[in-house]
C-alpha positions as CSV (number, residue, x, y, z in Angstrom):
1,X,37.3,-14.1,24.9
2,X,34.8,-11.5,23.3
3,X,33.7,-12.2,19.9
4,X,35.5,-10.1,17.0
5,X,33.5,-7.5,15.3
6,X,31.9,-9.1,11.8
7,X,34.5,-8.4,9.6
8,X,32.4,-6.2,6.8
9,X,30.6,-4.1,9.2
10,X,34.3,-3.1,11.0
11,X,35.2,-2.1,7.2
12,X,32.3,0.0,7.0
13,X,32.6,1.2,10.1
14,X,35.9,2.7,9.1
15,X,34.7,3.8,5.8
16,X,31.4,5.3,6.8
17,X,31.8,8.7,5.0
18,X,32.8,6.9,1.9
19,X,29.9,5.1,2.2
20,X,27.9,8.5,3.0
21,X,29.1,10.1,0.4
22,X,27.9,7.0,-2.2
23,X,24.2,8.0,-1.1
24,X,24.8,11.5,-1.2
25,X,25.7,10.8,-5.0
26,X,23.0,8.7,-5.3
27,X,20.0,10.9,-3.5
28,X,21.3,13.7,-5.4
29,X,21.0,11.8,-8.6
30,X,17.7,10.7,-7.6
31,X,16.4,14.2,-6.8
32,X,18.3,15.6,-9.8
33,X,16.0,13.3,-12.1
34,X,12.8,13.0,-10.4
35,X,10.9,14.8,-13.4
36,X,11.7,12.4,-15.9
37,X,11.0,9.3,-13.5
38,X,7.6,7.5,-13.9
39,X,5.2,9.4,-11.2
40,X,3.7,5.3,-11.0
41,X,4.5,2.0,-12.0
42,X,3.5,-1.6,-11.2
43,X,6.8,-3.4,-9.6
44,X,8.9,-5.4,-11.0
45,X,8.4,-9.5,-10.7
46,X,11.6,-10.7,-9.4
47,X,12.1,-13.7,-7.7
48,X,13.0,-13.2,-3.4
49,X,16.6,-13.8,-2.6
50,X,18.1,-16.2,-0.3
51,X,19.3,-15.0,3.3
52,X,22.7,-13.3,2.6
53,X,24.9,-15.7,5.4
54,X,28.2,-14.0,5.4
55,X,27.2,-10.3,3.9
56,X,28.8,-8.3,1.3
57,X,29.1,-4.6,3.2
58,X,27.2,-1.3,2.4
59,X,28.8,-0.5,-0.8
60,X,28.3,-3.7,-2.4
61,X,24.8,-3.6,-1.0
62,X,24.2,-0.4,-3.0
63,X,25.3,-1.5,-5.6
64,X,22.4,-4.5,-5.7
65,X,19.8,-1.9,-5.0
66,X,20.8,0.3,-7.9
67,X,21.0,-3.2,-10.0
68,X,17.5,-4.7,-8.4
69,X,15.5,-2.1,-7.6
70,X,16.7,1.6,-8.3
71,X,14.7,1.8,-11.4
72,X,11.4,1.1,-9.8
73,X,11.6,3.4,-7.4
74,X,9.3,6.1,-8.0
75,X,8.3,9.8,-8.6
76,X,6.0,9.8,-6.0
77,X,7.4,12.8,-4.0
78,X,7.6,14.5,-7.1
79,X,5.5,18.0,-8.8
80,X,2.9,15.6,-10.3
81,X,2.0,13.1,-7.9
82,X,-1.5,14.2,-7.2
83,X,-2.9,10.9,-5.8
84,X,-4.3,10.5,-2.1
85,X,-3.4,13.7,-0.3
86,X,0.9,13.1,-0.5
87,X,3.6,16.2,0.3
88,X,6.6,15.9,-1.0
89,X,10.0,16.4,1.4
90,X,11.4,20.0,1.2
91,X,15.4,20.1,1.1
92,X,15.4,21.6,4.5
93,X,13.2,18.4,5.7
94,X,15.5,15.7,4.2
95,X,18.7,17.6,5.7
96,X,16.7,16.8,9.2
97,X,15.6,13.7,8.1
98,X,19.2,12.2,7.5
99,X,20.3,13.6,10.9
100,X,17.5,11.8,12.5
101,X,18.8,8.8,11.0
102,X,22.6,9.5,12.1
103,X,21.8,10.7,15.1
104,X,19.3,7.8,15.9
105,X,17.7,9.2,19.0
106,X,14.8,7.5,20.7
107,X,12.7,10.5,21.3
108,X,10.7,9.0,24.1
109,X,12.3,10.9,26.8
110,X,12.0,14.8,28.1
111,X,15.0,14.8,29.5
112,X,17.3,12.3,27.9
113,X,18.9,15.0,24.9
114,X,17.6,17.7,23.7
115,X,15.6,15.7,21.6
116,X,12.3,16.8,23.7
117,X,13.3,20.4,23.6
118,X,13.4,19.8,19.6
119,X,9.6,18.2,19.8
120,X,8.4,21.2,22.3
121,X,9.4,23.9,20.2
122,X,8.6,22.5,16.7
123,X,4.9,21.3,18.3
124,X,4.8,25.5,19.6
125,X,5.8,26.2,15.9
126,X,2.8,24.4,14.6
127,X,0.6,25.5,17.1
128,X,1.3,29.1,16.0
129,X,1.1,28.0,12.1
130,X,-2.3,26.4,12.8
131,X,-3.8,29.2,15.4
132,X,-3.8,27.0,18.2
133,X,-4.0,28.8,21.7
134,X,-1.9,27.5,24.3
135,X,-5.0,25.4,25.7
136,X,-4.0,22.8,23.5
137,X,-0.7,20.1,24.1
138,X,0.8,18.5,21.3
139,X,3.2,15.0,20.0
140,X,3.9,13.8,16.7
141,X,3.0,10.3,16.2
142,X,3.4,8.7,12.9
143,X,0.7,9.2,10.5
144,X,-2.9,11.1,10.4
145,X,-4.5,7.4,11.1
146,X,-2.6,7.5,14.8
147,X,-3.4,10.9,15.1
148,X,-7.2,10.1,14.9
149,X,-6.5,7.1,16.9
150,X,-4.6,9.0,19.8
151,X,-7.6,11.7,19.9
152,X,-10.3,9.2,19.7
153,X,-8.4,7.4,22.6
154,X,-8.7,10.6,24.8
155,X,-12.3,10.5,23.9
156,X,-12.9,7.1,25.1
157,X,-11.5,7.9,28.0
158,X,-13.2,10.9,28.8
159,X,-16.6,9.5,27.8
160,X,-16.0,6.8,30.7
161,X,-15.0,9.0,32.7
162,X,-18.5,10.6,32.6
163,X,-20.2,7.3,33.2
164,X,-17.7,6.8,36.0
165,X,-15.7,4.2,34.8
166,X,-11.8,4.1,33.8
167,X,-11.5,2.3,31.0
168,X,-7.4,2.5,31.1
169,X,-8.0,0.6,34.3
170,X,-10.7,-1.8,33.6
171,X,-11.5,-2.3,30.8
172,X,-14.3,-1.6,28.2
173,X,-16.8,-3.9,30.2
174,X,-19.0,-1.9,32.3
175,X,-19.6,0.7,29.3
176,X,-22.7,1.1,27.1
177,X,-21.8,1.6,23.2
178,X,-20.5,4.7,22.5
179,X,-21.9,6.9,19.6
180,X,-19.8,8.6,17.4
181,X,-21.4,10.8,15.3
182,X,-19.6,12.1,11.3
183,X,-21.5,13.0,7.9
184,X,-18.0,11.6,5.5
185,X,-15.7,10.5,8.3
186,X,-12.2,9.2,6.4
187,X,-11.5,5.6,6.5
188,X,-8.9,5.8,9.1
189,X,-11.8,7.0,11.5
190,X,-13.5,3.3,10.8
191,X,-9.9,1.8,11.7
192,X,-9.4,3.7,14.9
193,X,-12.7,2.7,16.1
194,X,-12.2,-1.3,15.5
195,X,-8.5,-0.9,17.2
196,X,-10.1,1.2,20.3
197,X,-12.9,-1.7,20.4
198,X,-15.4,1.2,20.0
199,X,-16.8,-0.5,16.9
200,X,-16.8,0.3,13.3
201,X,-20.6,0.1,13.6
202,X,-21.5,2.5,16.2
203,X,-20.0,5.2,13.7
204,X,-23.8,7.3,12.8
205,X,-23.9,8.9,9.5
206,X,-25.3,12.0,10.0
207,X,-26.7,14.0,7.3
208,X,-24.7,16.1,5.1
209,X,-25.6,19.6,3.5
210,X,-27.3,19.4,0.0
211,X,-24.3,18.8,-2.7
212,X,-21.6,19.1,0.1
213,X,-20.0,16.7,2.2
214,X,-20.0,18.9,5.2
215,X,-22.3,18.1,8.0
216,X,-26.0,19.5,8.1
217,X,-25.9,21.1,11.7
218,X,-29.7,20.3,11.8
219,X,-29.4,16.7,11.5
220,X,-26.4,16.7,13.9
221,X,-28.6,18.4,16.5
222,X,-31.4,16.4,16.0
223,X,-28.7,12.9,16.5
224,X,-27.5,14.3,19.7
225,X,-30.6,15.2,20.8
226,X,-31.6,11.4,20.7
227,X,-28.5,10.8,22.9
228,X,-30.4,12.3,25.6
229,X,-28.0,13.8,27.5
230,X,-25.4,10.4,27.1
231,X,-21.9,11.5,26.1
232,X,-21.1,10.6,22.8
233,X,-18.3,11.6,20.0
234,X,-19.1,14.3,17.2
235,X,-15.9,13.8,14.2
236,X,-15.7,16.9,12.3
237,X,-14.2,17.3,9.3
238,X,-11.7,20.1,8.9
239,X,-10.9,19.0,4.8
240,X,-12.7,16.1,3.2
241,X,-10.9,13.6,1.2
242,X,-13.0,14.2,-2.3
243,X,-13.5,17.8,-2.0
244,X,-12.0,19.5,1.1
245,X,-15.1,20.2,2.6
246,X,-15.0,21.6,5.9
247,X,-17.7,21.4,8.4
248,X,-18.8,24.5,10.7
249,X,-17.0,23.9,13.5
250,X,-17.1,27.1,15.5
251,X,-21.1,25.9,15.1
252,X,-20.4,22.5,16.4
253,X,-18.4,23.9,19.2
254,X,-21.5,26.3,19.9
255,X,-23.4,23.0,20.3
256,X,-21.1,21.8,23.4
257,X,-22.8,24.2,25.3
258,X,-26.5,22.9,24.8
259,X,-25.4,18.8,24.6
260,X,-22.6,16.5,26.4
261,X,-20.1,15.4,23.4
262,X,-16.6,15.3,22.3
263,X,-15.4,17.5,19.9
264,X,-12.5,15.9,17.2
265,X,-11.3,17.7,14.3
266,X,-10.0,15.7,11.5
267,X,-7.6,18.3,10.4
268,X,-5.5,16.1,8.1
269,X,-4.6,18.7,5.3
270,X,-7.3,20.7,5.9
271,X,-5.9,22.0,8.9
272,X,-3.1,23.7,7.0
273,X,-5.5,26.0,5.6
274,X,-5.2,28.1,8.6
275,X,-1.3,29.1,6.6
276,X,-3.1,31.3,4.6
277,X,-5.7,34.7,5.1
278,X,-7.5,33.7,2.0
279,X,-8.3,30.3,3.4
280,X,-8.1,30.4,7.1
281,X,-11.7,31.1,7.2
282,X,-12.1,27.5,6.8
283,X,-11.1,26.5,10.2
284,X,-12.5,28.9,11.8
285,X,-13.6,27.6,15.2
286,X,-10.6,24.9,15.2
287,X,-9.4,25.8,18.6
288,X,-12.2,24.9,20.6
289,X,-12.1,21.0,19.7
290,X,-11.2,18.7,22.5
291,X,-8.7,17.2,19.8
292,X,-7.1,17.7,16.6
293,X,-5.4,15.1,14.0
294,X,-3.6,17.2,11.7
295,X,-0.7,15.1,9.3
296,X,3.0,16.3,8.5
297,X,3.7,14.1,5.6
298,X,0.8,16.1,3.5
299,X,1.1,19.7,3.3
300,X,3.8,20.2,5.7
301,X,6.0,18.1,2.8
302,X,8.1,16.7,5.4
303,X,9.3,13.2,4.7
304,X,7.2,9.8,5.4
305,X,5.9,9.3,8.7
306,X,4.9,12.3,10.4
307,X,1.9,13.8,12.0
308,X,0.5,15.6,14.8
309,X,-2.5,15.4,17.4
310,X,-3.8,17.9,19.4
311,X,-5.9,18.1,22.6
312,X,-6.7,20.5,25.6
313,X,-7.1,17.4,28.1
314,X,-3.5,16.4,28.6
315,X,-4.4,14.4,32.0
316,X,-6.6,12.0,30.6
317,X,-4.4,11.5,27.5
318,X,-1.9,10.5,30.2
319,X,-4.6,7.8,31.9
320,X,-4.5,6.4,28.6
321,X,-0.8,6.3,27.4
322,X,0.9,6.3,31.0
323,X,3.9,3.3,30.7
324,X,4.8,2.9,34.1
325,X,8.2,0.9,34.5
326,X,10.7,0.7,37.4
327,X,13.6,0.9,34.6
328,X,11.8,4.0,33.0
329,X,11.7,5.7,36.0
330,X,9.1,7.5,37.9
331,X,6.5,9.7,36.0
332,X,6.9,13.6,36.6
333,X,4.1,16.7,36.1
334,X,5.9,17.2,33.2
335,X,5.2,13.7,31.0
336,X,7.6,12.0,29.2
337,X,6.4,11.0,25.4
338,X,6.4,7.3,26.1
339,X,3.7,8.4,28.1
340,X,1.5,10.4,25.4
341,X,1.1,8.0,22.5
342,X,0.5,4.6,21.7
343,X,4.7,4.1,20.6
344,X,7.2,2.7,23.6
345,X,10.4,3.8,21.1
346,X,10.0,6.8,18.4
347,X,12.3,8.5,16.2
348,X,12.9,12.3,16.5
349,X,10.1,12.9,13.7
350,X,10.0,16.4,14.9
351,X,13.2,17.2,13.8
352,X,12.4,17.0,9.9
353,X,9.2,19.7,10.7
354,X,12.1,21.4,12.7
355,X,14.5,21.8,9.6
356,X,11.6,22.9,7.5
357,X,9.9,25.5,9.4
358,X,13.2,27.0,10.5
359,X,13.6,27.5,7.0
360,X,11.1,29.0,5.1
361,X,8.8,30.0,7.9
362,X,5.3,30.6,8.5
363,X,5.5,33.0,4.7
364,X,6.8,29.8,3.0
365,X,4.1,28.2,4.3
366,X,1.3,30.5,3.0
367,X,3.3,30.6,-0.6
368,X,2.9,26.7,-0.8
369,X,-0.5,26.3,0.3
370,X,-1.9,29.6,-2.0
371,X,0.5,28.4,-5.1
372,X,-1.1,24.6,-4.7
373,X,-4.6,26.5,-4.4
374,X,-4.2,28.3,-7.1
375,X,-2.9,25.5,-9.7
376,X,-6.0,23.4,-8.3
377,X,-8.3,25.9,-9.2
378,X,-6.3,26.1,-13.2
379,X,-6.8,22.2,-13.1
380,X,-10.4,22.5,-12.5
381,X,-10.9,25.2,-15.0
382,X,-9.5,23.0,-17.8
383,X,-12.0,19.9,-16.8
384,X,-14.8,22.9,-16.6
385,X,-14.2,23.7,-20.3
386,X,-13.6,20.3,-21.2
387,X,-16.1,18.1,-23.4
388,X,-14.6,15.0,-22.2
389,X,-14.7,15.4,-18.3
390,X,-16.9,17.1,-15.8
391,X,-16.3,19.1,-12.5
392,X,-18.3,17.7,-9.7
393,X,-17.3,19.8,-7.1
394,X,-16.5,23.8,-7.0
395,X,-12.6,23.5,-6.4
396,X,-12.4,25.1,-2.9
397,X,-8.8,24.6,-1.9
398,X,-6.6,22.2,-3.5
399,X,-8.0,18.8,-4.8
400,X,-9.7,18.7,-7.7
401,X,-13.2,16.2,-8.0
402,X,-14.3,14.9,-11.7
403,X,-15.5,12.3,-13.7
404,X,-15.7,11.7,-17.5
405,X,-18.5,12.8,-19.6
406,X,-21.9,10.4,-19.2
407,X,-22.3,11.5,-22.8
408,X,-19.5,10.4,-24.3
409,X,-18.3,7.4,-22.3
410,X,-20.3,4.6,-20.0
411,X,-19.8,5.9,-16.4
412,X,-18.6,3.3,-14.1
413,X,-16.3,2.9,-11.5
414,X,-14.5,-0.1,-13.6
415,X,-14.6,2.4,-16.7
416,X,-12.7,5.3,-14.1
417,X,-10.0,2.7,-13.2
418,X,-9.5,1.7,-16.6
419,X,-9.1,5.2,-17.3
420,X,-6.4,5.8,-14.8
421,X,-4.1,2.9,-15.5
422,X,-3.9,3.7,-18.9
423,X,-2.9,7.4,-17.3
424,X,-0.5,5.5,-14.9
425,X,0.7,3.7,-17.8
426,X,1.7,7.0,-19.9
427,X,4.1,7.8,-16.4
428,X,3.1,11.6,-16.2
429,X,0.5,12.1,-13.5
430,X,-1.1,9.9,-11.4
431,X,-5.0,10.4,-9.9
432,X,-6.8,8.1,-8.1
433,X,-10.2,6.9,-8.6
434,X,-13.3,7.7,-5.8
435,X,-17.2,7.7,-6.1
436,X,-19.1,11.3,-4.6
437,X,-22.1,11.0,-4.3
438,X,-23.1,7.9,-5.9
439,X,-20.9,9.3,-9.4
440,X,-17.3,7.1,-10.2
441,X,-14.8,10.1,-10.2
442,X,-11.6,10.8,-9.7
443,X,-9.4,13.2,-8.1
444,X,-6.7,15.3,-7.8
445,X,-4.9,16.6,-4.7
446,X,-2.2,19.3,-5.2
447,X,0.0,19.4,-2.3
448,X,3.4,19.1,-3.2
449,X,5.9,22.2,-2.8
450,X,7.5,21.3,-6.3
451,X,4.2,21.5,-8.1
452,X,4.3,24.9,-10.8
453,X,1.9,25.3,-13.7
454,X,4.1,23.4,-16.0
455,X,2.9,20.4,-14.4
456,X,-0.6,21.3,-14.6
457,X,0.0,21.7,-18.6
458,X,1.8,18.6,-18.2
459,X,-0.9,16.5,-16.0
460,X,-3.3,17.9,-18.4
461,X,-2.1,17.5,-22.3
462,X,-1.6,13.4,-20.6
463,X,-5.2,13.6,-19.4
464,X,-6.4,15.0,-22.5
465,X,-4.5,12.1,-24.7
466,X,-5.1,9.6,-22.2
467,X,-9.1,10.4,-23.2
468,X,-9.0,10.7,-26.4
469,X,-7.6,7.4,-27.0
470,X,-10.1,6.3,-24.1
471,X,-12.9,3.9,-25.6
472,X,-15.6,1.8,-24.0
């Protein structure tokens, strides 16, 4: 005799759009309030529950979560979250987002659904939206850290593959250390290179230009010159972290015809740059790199996690990622995703960049990226004119880099963290702390599709009484 269904979830099978329609309430309460909710807060201390043994059902189960935790959820994806580099989700991207949920395919296929005809034409979208030419093949993989890690992996691969070895095969053991070469490579970049057994280590600062955090092409020819000739790994930066620097790459691609490198862009936000005429001069040069990492979640304000990579050497991405399984089936010319990034099961992430694009297009696009541009540049105007703070960085694109005033407060990077949690504390804005070039600062980044000036007067009358109560 077959075991009955659990008794709650046949209930809530039967009384799913009941159930639906509870979150529906909820998410549009949620959204309906997001200005008023703190944009940060520490969590609450609560003690861990026991193991539920029997259950109570979904509506029930809401009903805890609007008791226990509902209330420290977060503004995060709202107009005046300007910490790390975070998007919000548009309302064409959540619409996709639930259906990805409901529809709970495991995208890993080209020919299981449609699913892969979703991913092909939303990665053609962004190929268009970025000024990609066709040389280049694209997957979404889950965040801007596995989109590094995906193109350094190629990298590897092809680097071995000059010293005639295949590493997917055997192994990193008959290689010499690879060089990578960056002048402010992003943390993630350090990650990828301890998980590909590369080696945090082997990562060579290379000189940056005077005041900037874009690479000094000089020094980067003099590094690869030392190389003699070895293949190595040149990181570029298409959008710094403090200051959205951007490196020269059509230069660096120039280089590949004089020395034997790799070419990665670190596109993470930077990338979407190329939405706009007045800023698509940035990444000019973009298409030549060998890969891209460019993230979703940021400026494409699709929800949490979704990102892109890019490369123009599809068959040795394959060598890499190739899962090879009798019940999988046997591998065609035309690869299947399982067989392109690191993840054996993935969700339809494409679908949520799908909804959105479909929607407001490549001119929606531009609006967002110029209108967060543009309040970046107010933002840093204010500090400018301010006695109490100080720009460190002409405000190029849309994060803003400052510090408080060395004459009117002690200048540490305690002191700047000090400062922000009593900012965090008031529940308005919420910066994070950094240190350029050797100065504790603190930043900015605009990149949310919900952000108007009214948040910027916002952000800054809380900045401004956040300082003036400020002593140390």
């Amino acid at each position: 005799m077959v075991t009955k269904m659990n008794k709650n979830l046949e209930i809530d099978k039967y009384n799913f759009k009941e159930i639906l329609n509870e979150v529906l309430n909820e998410a549009s309460n949620f959204l309906q309030g997001i200005d008023a909710r703190p944009v940060e807060m520490l969590p609450p201390h609560s003690e861990v529950a026991a193991l539920p043994l029997k259950g109570i059902g979904a509506n029930k189960a809401l009903e805890i979560f609007k008791q226990k935790y509902l209330a420290g959820i977060t503004g995060s994806s709202g107009s005046r979250y300007f910490g790390f580099v975070t998007g919000g989700a548009t309302p064409a991207s959540v619409a996709g987002d639930w259906l990805v949920s409901v529809f709970d395919q495991n995208a890993i296929r080209a020919d299981d659904s449609c699913a892969g005809y979703i991913e092909r034409e939303t990665i053609s979208f962004l190929q268009q939206l970025f000024k990609l030419s066709e040389a280049h093949t694209g997957t979404f993989v889950s965040g801007a850290t596995m989109s590094n890690f995906v193109g350094l992996a190629i990298a590897r691969q092809w680097i071995a593959r000059q010293l005639g070895v295949n590493i997917a095969q055997d192994g990193l053991y008959a290689l010499p250390a690879i060089k990578i070469l960056s002048a402010t490579p992003h943390s993630c970049i350090f990650k990828a290179l301890s998980m590909l057994g590369m080696g945090k280590s082997h990562l060579q600062i290379v000189q940056s230009l005077p005041d900037r955090e874009a690479i000094d092409i000089n020094s980067l020819k003099k590094s690869l010159a030392t190389q003699q000739n070895t293949p190595c790994i040149v990181v570029a930066n298409a959008g710094t972290v403090n200051t959205v620097d951007f490196d020269d790459l059509a230069t660096i691609a120039q280089l590949k015809e004089e020395f034997n490198f790799w070419f990665h862009v670190d596109a993470a936000f930077g990338g979407f740059a190329a939405c706009s005429p007045k800023y698509e001069h940035f990444t000019k040069g973009i298409d030549a790199a060998d890969s891209i990492a460019i993230d979703a979640h940021k400026w494409l304000n699709v929800p949490y996690d979704c990102a892109m990579q890019f490369t123009r050497h599809r068959e040795l991405q394959i060598e890499v990622f190739q899962n090879s399984a009798s019940y999988l089936g046997i591998p065609t010319s035309s690869p299947d995703f399982i067989d392109l990034t690191p993840e054996n099961s993935r969700r339809l992430r494409a679908l949520p960049a799908w909804f959105s694009i479909m929607a407001y297009g490549a001119e929606g696009y531009r609006e967002i990226v110029e209108r967060n541009c543009e309040l970046a540049q107010i933002m840093g105007q204010r500090i400018n004119n301010s006695s109490h703070f100080r720009l460190l960085a002409p405000v190029s694109l849309n994060v803003v880099c400052f510090t408080l005033s060395e004459q009117k407060y002690n200048l540490s990077l305690d002191n700047i963290q000090k400062f922000l949690a009593k900012l965090t504390d008031k529940g308005e804005v919420f910066l994070t702390p950094t240190v350029y070039n050797g100065t504790p600062a603190m930043r900015a980044a605009i990149a949310n599709w919900r952000t108007q000036e009214a948040d910027i007067e916002i952000a800054w009358k809380s900045l401004s009484q956040t300082v003036s109560a400020f002593s140390v």
